[in-house]
N, C-alpha and C positions, 0 to 999 in steps of 0.2 A: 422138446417143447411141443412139436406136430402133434406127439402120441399123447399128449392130456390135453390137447386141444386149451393150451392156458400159458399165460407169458407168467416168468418167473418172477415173483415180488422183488420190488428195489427199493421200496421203502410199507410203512404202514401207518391206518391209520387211528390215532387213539380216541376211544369215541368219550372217554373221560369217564368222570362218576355219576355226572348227571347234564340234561339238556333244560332244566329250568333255568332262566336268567337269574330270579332270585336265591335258588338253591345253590348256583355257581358263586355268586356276588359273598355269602355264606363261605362258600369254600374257600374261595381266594383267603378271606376273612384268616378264615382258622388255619388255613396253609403257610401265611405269611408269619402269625402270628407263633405258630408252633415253631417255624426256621427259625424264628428271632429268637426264641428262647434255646431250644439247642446250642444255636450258634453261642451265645451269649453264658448260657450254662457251661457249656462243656469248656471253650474256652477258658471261662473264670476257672473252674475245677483243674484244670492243666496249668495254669499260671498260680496261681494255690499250691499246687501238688511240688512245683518243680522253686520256688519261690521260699516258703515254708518249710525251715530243716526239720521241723517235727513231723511234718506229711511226708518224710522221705522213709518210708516203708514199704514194704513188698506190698500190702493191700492197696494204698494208694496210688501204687507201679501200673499196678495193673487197672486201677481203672480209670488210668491217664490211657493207657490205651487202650481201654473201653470207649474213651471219649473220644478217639482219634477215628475209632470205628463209625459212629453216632453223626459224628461231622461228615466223613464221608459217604455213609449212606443216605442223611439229609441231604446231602447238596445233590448227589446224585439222580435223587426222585426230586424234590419237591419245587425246586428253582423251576424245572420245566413242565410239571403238571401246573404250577402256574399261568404260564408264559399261557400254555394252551389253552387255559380259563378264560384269558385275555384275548385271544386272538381265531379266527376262523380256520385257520391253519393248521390241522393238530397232526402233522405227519413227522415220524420219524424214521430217517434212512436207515438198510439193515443192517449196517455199519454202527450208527449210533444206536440202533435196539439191542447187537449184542454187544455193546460195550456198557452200556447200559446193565442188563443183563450181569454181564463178568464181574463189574466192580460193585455191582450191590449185590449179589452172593458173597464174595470176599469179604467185605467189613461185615453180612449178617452172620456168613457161618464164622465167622474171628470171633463171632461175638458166644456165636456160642462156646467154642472151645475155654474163651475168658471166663463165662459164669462159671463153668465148671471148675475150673485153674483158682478161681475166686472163692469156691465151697470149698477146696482142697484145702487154700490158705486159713479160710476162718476155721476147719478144722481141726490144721496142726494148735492152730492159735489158743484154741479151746480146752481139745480134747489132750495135747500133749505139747505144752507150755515151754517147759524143760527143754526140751530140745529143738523149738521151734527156730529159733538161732541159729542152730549147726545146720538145721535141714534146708532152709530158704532163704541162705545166701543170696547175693545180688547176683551173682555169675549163674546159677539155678533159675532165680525170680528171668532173669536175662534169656537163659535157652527157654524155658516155658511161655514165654513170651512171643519168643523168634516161631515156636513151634505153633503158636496160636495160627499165628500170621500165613503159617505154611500151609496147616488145614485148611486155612479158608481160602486159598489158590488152588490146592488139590481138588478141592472140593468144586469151586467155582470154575474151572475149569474144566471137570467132565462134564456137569450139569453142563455149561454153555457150547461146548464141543458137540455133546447128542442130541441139546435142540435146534442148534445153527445149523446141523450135517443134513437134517433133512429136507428135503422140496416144499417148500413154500410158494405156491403157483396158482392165483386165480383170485381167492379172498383175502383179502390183506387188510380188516378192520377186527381190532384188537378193543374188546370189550374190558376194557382197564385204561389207568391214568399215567400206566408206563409198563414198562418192557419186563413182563417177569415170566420166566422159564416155562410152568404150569399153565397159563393162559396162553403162552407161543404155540405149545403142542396141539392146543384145540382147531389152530387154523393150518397144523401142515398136512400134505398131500401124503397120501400113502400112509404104511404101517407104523405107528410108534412106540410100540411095544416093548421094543430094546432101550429108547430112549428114557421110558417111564421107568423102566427096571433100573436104569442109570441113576434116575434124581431119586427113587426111590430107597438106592442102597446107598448115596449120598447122605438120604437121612438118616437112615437109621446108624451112620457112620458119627455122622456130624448134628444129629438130634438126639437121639433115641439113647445112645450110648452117653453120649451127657449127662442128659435126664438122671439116668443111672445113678452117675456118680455121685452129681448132687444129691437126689435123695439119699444114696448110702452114708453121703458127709453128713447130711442136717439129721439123719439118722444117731448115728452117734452122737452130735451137737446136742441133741434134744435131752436125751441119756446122761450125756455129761451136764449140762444145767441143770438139770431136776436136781440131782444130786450136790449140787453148792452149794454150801453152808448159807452163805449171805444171800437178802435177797438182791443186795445191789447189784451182785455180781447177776443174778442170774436176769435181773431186769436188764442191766446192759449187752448180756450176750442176744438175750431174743431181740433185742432192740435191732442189733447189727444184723442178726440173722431173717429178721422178719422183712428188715428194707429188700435185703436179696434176696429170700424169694420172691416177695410181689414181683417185682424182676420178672424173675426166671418162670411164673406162671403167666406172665402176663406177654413176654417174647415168644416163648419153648411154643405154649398152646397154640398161640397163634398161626406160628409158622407150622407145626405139625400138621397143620388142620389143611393149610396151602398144600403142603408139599407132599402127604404123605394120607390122604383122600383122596383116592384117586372119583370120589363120588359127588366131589366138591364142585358144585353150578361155578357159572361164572361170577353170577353177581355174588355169589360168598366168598369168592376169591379175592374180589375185587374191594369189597367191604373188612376183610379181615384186613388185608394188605393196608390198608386204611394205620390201623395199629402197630404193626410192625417196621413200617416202611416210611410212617410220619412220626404218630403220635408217641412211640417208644424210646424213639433218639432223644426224646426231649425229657421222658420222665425220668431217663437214667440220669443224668445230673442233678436234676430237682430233688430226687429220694436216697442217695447218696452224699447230698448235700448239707439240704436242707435240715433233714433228721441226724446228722450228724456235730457232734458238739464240737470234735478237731477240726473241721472246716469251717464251719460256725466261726471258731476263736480263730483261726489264720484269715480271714475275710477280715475280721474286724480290726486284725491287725496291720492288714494291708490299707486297710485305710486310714487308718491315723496316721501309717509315716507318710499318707498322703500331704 
């Protein structure tokens, strides 16, 4: 501590998205506003899913725990960039920043693993019907699942392991509305070079290798639809297809841009983070949902045996 002339951080401080009163008042606004639907979306989709013997299929498997991902990333950020909207107070101890930290990488990179798990599935579904059956079983649908779950601890735990290990001593205000890995390393002491190389092969593990797939899935997808006799057939595959990309360009891009730029300011950090970290949990039930006619008719049926 002598030799950097600096006491070692014990907590931090978040300076939030903005210091306008009305701009906050705004945010609260749309913060509040966006939980309630999450909460409320992803919820009903999982109660649907598991309720509804027609929604008991490997797609809707997975994006019950999609939703399980969505809930806890919500709660994780947004409950408390609130709190701090509301209150003069905006510090968090570095205890709660990397737990903070740990468990919103896990349900983001699950999430990723699941899109992809998700292209696989509309693929077989699509591109080879016949056998879709034999191949994605429930015991199959079950480890791909498990396996989701497991990348995004692997993963969330080197990322929070090489930015917690370093010295953090001196300045402890954090230009974001909460604890995320890429904005930690701006304020540590000393070299982070190892660290960066850490979140960076992170992505390309739990990003970039995704991306991949999916495109080579919706690749073939696209291929196999042109060629469908019928147009119905082919308007309902892009239907289903089209809701999951919006998805996956509107999460993947985002986060890339966070985690794997290393040229990325703070305030583009901070404003991407905005989409991935709030407003994404929320669209994933709403476009999943709402554009779908099987959820659609089990909602309406749950409320008539109202």
């Amino acid at each position: 501590m002598n030799q950097y002339n600096s006491t070692w951080v014990t907590e931090f401080l978040l300076l939030g998205l903005s210091d306008d009163p009305q701009i906050k008042m705004l945010l609260i606004v749309l913060f509040l506003g966006v939980y309630l639907g999450t909460m409320l979306g992803s919820l009903l989709l999982i109660y649907l899913v598991l309720t509804d013997s027609q929604l008991h299929t490997p797609m809707y498997f997975f994006l019950c725990n999609l939703s399980v991902a969505d809930l806890v990333l919500s709660t994780i950020i947004v409950p408390q960039a609130v709190v701090h909207m509301l209150t003069r107070r905006k510090v968090i101890s570095f205890t709660g920043c990397g737990a903070q930290i740990f468990l919103s990488i896990i349900s983001g990179a699950t999430q990723c693993s699941l899109l992809a798990v998700m292209s696989y599935d509309r693929y077989l579904a699509i591109c080879d019907p016949m056998h879709y059956s034999l191949i994605m079983t429930w015991k199959i649908c079950g480890q791909l699942a498990l396996g989701c779950w497991i990348c995004g601890i692997v993963a969330s735990s080197v990322d929070t392991t090489f930015t917690l290990c370093l010295r953090y001593q001196g300045d402890n205000k954090i230009a974001h509305f909460f604890c995320d890995a890429p904005i930690l390393l701006t304020l540590a002491s000393g070299d982070t070079h190892k660290a960066e190389m850490a979140i960076f092969s992170m992505g390309v593990v739990i990003l970039l290798v995704p991306v991949s797939l999916i495109l080579a899935s919706y690749g073939f997808i696209v291929v196999t639809v042109i060629r469908m006799k019928t147009a119905s057939g082919r308007l309902k595959a892009f239907s289903t297809c089209g809701s999951h990309l919006l998805v996956v360009i509107l999460f993947y891009g985002t986060l890339i841009i966070a985690y794997m730029t290393p040229k990325s300011s703070r305030e583009q950090i901070k404003r991407i983070a905005v989409f991935y970290g709030v407003i994404n949990p929320m669209l994933n039930p709403v476009i999943y949902s709402l554009r779908n006619k099987d959820v659609m008719r089990a909602f309406r049926n749950a409320v008539n045996r109202r």
